[in-house]
N, C-alpha and C positions, 0 to 999 in steps of 0.2 A: 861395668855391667849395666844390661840397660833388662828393660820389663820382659823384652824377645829375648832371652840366652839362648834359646835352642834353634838350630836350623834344619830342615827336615827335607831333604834334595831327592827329588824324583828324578829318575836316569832310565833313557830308554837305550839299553846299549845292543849295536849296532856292528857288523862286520864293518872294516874298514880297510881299504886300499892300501895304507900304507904297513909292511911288514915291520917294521919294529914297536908299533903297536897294533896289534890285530883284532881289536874291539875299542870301538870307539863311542863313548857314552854320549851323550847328548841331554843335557838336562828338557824336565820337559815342566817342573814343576817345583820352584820354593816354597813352605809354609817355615814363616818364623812363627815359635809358640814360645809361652811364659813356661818357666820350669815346670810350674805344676800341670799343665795340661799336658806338656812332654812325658808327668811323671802318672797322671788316668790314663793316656794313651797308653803306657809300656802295663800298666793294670791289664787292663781292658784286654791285650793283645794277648797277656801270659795266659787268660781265666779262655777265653777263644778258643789258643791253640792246645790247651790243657784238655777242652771238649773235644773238641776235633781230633785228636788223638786216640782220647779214651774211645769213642767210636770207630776208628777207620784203622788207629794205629800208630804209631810212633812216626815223624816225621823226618828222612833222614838228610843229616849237614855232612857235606862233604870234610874227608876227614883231614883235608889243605883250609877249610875255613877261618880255623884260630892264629893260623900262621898271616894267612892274607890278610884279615880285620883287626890285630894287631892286638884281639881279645885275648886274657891269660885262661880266663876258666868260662869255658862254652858250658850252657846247659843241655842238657840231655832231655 
């Protein structure tokens, strides 16, 4: 374990030529953080999207998300 645990991969994903993968990511941006600022940043993001919803309205995840990201329990 080092002081960076967390790594934080920006991906700009892209159409691609070849058909057996037909999106092709492209990173575009590393930020390694210490656990705790991995752990304000997911603060920070939940109190955001929590406003932004109460305003405009519930935000919708495609219902193949949890299957794809390998998450067991998505929040609503």
């Amino acid at each position: 374990m080092s002081q960076f645990d967390f790594t934080l991969d920006f991906n700009l994903n892209e159409p691609s030529q070849n058909d057996e993968f037909p999106i092709s990511p492209n990173r575009v941006a590393r930020i390694r953080v210490s656990p705790q600022l991995a752990k304000q940043a997911v603060q920070l993001l939940l109190v955001s999207i929590a406003q932004y919803e109460q305003q405009l309205g519930p935000i919708p995840i495609g219902p193949d998300f949890a299957d794809q990201s390998g998450i067991d329990e998505v929040i609503e």
